[in-house]
C-alpha positions as CSV (number, residue, x, y, z in Angstrom):
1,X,-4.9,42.7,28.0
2,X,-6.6,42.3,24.7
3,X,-8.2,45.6,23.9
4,X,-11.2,45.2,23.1
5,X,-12.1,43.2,26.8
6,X,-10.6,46.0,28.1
7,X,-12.6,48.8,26.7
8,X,-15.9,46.6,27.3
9,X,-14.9,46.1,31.1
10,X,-13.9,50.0,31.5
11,X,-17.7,50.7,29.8
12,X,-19.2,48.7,32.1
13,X,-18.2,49.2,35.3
14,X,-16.8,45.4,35.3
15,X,-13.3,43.8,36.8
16,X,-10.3,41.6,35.0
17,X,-10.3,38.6,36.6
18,X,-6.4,37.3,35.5
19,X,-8.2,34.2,33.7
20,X,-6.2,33.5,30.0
21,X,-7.4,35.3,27.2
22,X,-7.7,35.0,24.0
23,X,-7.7,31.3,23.9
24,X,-11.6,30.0,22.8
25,X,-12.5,30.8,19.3
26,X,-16.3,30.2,17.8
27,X,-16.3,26.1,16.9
28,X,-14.0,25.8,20.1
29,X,-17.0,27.8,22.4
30,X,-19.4,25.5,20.3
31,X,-17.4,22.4,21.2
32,X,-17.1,22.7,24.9
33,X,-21.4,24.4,25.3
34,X,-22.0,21.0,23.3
35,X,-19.7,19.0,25.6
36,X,-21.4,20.3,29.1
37,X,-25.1,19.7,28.0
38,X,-23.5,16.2,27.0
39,X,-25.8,15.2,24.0
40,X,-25.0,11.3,24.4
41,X,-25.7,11.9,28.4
42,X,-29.0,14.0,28.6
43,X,-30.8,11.7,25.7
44,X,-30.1,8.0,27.1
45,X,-31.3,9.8,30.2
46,X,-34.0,12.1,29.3
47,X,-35.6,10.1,26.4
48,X,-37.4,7.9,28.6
49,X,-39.0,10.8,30.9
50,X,-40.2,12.6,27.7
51,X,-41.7,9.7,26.2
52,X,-43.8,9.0,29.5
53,X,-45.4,12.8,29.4
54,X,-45.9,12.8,25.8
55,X,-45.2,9.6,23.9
56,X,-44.9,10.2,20.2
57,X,-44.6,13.5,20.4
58,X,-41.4,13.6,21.5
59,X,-39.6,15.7,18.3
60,X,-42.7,18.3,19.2
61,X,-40.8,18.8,22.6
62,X,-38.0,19.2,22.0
63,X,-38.5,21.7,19.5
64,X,-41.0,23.7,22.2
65,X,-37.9,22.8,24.7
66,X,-35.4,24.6,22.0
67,X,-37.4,28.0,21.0
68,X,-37.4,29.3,24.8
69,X,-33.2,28.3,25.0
70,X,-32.9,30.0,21.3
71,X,-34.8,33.1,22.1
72,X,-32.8,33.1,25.5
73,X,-29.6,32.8,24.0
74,X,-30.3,36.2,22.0
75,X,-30.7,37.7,25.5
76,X,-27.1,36.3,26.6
77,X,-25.5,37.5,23.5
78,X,-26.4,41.1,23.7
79,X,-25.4,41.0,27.2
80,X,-22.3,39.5,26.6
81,X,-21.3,42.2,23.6
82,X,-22.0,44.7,26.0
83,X,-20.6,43.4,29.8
84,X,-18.3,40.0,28.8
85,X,-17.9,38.8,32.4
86,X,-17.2,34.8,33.4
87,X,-20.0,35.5,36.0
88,X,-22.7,35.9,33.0
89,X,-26.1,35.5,34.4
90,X,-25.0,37.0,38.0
91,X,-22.7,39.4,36.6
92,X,-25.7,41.0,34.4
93,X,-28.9,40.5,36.7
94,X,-26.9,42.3,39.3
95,X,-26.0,45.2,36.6
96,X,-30.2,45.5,35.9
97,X,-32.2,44.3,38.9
98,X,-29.4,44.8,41.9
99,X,-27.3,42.6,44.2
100,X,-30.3,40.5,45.8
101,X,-31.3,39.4,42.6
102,X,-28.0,39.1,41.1
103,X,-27.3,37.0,44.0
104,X,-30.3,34.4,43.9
105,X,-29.4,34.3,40.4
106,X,-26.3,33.2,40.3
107,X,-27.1,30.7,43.4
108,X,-29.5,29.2,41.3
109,X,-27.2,28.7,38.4
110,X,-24.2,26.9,41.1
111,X,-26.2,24.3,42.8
112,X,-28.2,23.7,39.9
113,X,-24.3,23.0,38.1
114,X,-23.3,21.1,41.1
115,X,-26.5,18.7,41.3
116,X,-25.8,18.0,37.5
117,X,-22.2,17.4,38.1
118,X,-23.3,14.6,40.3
119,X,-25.6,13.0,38.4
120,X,-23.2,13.3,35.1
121,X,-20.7,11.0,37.0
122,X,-23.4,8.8,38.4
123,X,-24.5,8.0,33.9
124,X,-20.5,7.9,33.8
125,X,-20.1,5.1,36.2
126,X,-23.2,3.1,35.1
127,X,-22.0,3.4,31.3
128,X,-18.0,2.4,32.9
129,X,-19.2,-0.3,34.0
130,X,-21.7,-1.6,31.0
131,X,-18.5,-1.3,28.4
132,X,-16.5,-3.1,30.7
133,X,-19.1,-5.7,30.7
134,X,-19.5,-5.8,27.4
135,X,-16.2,-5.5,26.1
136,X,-15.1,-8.9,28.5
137,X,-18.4,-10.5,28.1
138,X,-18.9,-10.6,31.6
139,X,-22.6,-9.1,32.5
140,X,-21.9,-9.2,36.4
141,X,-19.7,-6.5,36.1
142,X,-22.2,-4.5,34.5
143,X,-24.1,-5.0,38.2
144,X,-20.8,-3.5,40.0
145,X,-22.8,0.2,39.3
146,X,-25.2,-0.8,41.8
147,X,-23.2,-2.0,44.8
148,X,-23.4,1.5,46.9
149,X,-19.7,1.5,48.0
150,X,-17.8,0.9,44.7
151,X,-20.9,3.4,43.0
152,X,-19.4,6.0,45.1
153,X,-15.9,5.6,45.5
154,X,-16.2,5.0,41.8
155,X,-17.6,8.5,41.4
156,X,-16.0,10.1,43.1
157,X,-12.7,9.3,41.9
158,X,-14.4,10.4,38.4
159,X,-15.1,13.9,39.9
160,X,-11.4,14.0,40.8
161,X,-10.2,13.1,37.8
162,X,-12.6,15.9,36.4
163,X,-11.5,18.6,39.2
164,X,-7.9,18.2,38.1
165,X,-8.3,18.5,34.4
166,X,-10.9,21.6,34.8
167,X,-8.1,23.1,37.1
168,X,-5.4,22.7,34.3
169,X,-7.0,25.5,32.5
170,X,-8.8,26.4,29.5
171,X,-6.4,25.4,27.0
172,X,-6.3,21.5,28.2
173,X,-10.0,21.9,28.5
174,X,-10.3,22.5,25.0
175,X,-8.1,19.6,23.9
176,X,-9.7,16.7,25.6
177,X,-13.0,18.1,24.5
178,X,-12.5,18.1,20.8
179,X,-11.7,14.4,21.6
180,X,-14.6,13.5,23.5
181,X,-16.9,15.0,21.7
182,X,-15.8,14.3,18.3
183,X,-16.4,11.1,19.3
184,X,-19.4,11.0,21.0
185,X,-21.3,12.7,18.5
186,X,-20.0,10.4,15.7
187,X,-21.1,7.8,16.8
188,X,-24.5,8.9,17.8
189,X,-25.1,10.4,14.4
190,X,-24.3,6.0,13.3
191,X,-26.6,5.0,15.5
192,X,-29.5,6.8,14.5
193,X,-28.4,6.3,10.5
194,X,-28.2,2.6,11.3
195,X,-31.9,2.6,13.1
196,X,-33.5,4.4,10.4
197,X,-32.0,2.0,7.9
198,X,-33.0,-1.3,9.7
199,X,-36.3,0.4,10.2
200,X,-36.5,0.3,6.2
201,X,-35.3,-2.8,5.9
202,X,-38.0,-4.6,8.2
203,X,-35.9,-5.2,11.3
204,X,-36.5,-3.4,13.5
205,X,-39.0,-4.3,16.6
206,X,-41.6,-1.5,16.1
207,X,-40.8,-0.1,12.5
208,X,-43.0,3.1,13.2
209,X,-43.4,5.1,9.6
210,X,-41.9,8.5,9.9
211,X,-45.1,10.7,10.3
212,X,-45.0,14.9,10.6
213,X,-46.9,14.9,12.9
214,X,-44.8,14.2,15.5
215,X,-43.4,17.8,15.3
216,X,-46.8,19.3,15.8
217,X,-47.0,20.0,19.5
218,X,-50.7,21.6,19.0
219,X,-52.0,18.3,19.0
220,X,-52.6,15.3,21.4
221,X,-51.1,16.6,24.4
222,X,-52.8,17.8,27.7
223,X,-51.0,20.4,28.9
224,X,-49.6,18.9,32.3
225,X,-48.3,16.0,29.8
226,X,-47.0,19.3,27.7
227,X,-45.0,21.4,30.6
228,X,-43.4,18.1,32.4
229,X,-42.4,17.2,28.9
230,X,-41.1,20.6,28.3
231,X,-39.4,20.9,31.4
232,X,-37.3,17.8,30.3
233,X,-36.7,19.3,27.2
234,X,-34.8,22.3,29.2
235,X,-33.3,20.7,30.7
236,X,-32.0,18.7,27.7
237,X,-30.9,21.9,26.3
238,X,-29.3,23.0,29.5
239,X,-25.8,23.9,29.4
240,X,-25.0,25.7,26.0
241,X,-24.9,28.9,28.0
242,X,-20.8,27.7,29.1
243,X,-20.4,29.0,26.2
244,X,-20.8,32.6,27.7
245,X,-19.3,32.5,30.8
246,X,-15.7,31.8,28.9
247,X,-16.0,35.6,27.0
248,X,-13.0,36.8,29.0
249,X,-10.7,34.1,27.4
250,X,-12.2,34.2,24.0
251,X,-10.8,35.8,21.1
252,X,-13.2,38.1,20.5
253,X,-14.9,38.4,23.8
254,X,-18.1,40.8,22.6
255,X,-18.8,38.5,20.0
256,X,-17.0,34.9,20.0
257,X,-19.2,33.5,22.6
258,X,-22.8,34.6,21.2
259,X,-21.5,33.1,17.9
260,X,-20.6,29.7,19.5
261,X,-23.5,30.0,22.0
262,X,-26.3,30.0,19.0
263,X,-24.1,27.6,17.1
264,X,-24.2,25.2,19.7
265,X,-28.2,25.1,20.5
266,X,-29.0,24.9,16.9
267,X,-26.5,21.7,16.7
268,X,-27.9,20.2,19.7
269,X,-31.1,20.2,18.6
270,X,-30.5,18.6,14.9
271,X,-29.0,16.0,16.5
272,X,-31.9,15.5,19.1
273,X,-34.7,15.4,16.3
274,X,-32.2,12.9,14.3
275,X,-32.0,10.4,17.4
276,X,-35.6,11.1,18.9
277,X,-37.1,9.5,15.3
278,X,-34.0,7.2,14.8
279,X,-35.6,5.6,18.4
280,X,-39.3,5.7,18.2
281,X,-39.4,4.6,14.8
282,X,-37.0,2.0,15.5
283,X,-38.3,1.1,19.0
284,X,-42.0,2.3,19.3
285,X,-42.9,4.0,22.7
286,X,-44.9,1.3,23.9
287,X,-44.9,-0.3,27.4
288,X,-42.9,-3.6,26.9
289,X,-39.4,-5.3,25.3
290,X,-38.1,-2.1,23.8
291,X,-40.5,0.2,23.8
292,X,-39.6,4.1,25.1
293,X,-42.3,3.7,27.4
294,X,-41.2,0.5,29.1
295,X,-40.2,1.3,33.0
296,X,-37.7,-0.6,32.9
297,X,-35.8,0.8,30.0
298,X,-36.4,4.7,31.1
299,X,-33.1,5.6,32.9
300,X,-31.2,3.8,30.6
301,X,-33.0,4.0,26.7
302,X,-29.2,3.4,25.0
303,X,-28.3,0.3,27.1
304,X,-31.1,-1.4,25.6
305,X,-30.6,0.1,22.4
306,X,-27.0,-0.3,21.7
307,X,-26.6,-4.0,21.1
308,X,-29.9,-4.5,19.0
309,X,-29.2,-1.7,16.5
310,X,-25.7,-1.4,16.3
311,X,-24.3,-5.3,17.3
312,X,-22.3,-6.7,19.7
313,X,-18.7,-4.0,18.6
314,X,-21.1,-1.2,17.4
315,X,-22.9,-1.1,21.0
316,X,-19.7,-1.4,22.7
317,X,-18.9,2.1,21.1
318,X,-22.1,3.3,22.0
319,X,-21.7,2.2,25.6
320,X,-18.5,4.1,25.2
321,X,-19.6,7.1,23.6
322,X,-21.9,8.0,26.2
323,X,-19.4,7.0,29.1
324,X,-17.5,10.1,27.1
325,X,-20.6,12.2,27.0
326,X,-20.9,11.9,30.5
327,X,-17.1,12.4,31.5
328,X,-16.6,15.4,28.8
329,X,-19.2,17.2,29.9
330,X,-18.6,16.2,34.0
331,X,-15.2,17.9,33.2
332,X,-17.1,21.1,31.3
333,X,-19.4,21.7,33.7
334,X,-16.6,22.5,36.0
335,X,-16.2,25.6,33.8
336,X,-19.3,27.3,34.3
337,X,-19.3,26.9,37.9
338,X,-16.0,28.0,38.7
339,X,-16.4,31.3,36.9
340,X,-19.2,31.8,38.4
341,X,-17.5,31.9,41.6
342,X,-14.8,33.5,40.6
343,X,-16.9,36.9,39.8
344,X,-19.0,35.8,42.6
345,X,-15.9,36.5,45.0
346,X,-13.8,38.6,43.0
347,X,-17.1,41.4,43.8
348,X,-17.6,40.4,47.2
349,X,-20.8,38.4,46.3
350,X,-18.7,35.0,48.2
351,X,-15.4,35.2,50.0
352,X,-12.6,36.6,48.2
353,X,-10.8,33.2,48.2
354,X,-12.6,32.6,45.4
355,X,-11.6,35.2,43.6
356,X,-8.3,33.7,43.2
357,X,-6.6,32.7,40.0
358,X,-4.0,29.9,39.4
359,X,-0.8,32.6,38.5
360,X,0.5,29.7,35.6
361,X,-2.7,27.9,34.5
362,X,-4.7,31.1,34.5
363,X,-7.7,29.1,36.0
364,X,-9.8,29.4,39.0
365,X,-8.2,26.3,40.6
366,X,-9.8,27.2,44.4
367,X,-13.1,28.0,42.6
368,X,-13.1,24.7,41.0
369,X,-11.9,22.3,43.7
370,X,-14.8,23.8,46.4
371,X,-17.5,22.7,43.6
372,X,-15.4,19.1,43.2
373,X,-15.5,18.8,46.9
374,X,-19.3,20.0,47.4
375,X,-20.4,17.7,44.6
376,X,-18.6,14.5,45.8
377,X,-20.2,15.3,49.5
378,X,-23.5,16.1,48.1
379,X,-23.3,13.1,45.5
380,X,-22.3,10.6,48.7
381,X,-24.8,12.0,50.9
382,X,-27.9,11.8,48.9
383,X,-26.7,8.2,47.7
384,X,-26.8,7.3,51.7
385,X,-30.2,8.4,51.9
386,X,-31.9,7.0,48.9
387,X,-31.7,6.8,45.4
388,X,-35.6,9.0,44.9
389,X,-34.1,11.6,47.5
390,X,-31.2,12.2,44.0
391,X,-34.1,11.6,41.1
392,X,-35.9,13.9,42.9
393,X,-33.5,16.5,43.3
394,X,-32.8,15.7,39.5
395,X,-36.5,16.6,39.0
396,X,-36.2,20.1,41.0
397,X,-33.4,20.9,38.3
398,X,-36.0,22.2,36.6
399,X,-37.5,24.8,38.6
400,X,-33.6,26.3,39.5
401,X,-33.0,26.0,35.6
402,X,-36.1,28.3,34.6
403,X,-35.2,30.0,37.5
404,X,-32.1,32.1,36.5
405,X,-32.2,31.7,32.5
406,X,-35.6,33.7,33.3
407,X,-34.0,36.0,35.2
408,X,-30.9,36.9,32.5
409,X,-33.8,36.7,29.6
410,X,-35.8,40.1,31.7
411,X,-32.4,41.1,32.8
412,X,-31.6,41.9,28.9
413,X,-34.4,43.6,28.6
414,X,-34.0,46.0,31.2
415,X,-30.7,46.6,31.4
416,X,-30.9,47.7,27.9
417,X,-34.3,49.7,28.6
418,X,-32.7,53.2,27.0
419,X,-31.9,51.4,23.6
420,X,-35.1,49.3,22.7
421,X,-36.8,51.4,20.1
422,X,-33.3,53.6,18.7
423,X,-33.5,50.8,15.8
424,X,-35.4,47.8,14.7
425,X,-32.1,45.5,15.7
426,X,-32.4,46.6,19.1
427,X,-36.5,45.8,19.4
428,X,-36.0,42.2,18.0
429,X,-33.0,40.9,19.7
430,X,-33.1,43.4,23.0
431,X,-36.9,43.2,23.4
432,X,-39.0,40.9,21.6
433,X,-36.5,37.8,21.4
434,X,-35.8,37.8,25.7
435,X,-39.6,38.8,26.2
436,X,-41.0,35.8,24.4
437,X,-38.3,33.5,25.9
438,X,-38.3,35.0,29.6
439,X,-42.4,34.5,29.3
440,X,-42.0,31.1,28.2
441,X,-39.8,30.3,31.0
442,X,-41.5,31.9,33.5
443,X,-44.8,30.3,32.2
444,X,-42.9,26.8,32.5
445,X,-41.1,27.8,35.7
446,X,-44.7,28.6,37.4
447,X,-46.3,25.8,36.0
448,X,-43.7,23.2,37.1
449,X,-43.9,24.2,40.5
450,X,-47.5,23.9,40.3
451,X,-46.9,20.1,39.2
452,X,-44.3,19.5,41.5
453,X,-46.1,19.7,44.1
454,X,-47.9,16.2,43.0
455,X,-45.8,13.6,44.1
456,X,-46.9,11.4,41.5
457,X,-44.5,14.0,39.1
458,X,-41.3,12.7,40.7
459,X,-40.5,9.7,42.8
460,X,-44.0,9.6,44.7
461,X,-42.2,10.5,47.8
462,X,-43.8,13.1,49.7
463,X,-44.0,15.5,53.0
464,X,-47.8,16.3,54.1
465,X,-49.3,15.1,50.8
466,X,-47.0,17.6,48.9
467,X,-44.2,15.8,46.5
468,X,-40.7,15.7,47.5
469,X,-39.7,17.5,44.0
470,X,-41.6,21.0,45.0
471,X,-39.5,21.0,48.6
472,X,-36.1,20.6,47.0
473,X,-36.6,23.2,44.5
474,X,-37.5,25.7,46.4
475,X,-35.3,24.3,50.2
476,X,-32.5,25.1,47.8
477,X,-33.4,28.3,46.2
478,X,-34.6,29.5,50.2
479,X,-31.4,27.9,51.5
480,X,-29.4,30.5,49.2
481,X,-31.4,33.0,50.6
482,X,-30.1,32.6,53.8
483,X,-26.8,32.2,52.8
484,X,-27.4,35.4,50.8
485,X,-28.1,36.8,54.4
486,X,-25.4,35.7,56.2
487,X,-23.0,37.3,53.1
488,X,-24.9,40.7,53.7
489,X,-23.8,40.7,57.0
490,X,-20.1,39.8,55.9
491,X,-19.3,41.1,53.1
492,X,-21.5,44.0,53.2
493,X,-19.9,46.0,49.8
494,X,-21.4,44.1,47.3
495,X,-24.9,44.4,48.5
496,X,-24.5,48.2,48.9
497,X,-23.4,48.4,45.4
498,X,-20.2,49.6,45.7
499,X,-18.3,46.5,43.9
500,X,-20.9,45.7,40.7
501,X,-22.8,48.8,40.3
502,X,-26.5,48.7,39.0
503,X,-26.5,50.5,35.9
504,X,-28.0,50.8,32.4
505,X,-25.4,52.3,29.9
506,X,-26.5,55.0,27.7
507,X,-24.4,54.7,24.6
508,X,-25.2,52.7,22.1
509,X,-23.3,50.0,20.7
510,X,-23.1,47.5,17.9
511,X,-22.9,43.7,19.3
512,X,-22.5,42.1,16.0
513,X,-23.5,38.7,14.8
């Protein structure tokens, strides 16, 4: 076992769990935390939603969106050089606050990974389907995405495909993914290149000039506009924290994920602020032809896009590009979610069966074909009852997001509570860096469910008046809670401590940058 995972694990109380080390180095953790939040994904999908809350302001978002995530990811890091663990935000908020909240916790980081998973293959299948279109110049088949039988046997396979890669293990995981997203991000960096430069040469539709004040989000925006833009900001962020729950097969586990963790927000968010001008100024956010704003081209801003800016062969590789955001990151996500479950079971949190380990891929194969299985069900089901029932559950993604990167942000804090004032290190990135970001999410977690509540936030469905988004955030949180229950009662170890014990260590130690 590589020595210095041991030692950490011996310090802390903490459990090998036979996955392969040594195998992710810094650019490779950066790779596959850029691959799950999917950059070519979360922007065709999320530019339209921000644009609606806030219009031109849209840089000023995602900036406000990427200082809670960066502050966060300070939190993560200095719990990661101290406890590396593939459970990472359960593992840790069990180790400061206790088993209940440890629990919750990581609940709220599953199902908000499985909801995700589904929707990632949903983008994948529309985008399938658009290059196939395009590349045989046959539009109908573009219009195959929305017959409900071939949507989801269509997914589905996708999540198969996915389920079997992830299960390969880490080092096959790595490979595809330097692919995938090599490619993906290429070609999004020539598209917005390519707008900018028509923009200059007086062809483009809206040919906005670039103004600064688009990054100034203390200006213009009404502060319900402000958090629903926001929350789709974090949720354009969400993802680079994979990049933790891999420390046990990195190189360095205490400080190879951190690294790649901070490496991959801050290159996530260049390459928003590049694309979120590249479009407005190209486009304009107004209501009609291609304007951001224009209902019809919300879900979908880069099918509209692709064509005009790029041609005919360019948006064919656009098309394709985010067909391979969407599939890199569907096969990512599986990551995060079956390490989860792996610590989950491997301390009695879930049944042990999840705490198994493939004994020649050295991945958590059950782990990862239950979340294959539950997201094609879940995917299938909600498709059967109707497409707001999914947006809306998209919407709630939100809350459970806020939810448990709040929760590691305090659980920094406290779990480190001995340490904070021994040296001006510790106070910045042990206190003040997770205070500010834990208040800002909890500020933005409050405040969302405050505006979920209006229907008129999500899909305008509603039960008594209330919107459908503020009963699926919280039916799934309080659904965990009862399954939290019901694993008290069977597995009756971990909640008495005995398996993860609540601590705070006393020595101090040096996490590095």
């Amino acid at each position: 076992m590589n020595e210095s995972l041991e030692a950490a694990e011996e310090r802390s109380g903490l459990r090998a769990k036979g996955l392969a080390e040594g195998k992710v180095g810094t650019v490779s953790g950066a790779i596959l935390g850029i691959s799950c939040v999917a950059p070519g994904y979360t922007l065709t999908a999320s530019i339209g939603l921000i644009v609606a809350a806030v219009g031109l302001k849209m840089p000023a978002i995602f900036i406000a969106g990427f200082i809670p995530m960066f502050l966060t990811a300070y939190a993560y890091r200095e719990l990661n050089s101290r406890a590396p663990d593939c459970g990472a935000s359960f593992t840790w908020s069990t180790k400061a606050f206790g088993p209940y909240v440890g629990w919750m916790c990581g609940w709220g980081m599953v199902i908000a990974t499985i909801i995700v998973l589904s929707n990632l293959a949903a983008i994948a299948v529309e985008f399938l389907y658009l290059f196939i279109a395009e590349l045989f110049a046959s539009p109908g088949i573009a219009e195959l995405a929305d017959n409900l039988l071939i949507n989801i046997l269509t997914t589905v396979a996708l999540i198969v495909l996915a389920t079997v890669i992830a299960s390969r293990g880490i080092t096959t995981s790595e490979r595809v993914q330097y692919v995938l997203v090599g490619f993906q991000m290429v070609v999004l960096i020539a598209f917005a290149v390519v707008a900018i430069a028509q923009v200059n040469l007086g062809d483009a539709p809206a040919g906005l000039a670039f103004d600064l004040d688009w990054f100034n989000p203390f200006s213009g925006l009404a502060l319900g506009a402000f958090v629903i833009g926001v929350t789709g900001s974090i949720f354009a962020f969400w993802g680079w924290d994979t990049c933790l729950t891999l420390g046990e097969e990195s190189k360095d586990p205490t400080k190879t994920p951190g690294r790649a963790g901070l490496l991959c927000v801050i290159s996530i968010l260049l390459t928003y602020l590049l694309v979120a001008v590249a479009v407005m100024m190209y486009a304009g956010v107004g209501e009609t032809g291609m304007g951001l704003d224009n209902a019809d081209n919300a879900d979908n801003v880069f099918g509209v896009l692709a064509t005009p800016v790029l041609g005919s062969w360019g948006g064919l590789l656009l098309f394709a590009a985010v067909f391979a955001s969407s599939v890199a990151s569907l096969q990512t996500t599986f990551l995060p979610v079956a390490r989860a479950m792996l610590a989950m079971g491997a301390y009695g949190a879930f049944p042990a069966k999840f705490a198994e380990v493939h004994p020649r891929h050295l991945a958590p194969v059950f782990s990862t074909v239950v979340a294959g299985v539950v997201t094609a069900v879940f995917y299938t089901v909600v498709s059967l009852l109707s497409e707001s029932t999914l947006l809306d559950t998209i919407a709630a993604l939100g809350i459970m997001i806020c939810w448990y990167y709040g929760i590691t942000a305090f659980a920094c804090i406290w779990y480190f509570r001995r340490e904070l004032f021994t040296s001006a290190r510790n106070f910045v990135f042990k206190l003040l860096f997770p205070l500010l970001g834990g208040l800002m999410l909890a500020a933005v977690f409050v405040i969302s469910v405050q505006e979920s509540m209006d229907p008129e936030n999500g899909s305008g469905s509603e039960i008594g008046g209330i919107g459908l988004v503020f009963f699926m955030g919280f039916g799934i949180l309080a659904f965990g809670a009862v399954l939290m229950l019901v694993m008290r009662l069977r597995s009756p170890a971990f909640f008495q401590g005995h398996t993860l014990t609540r601590d705070t260590p006393v020595s101090e130690q040096t996490a590095g940058l």
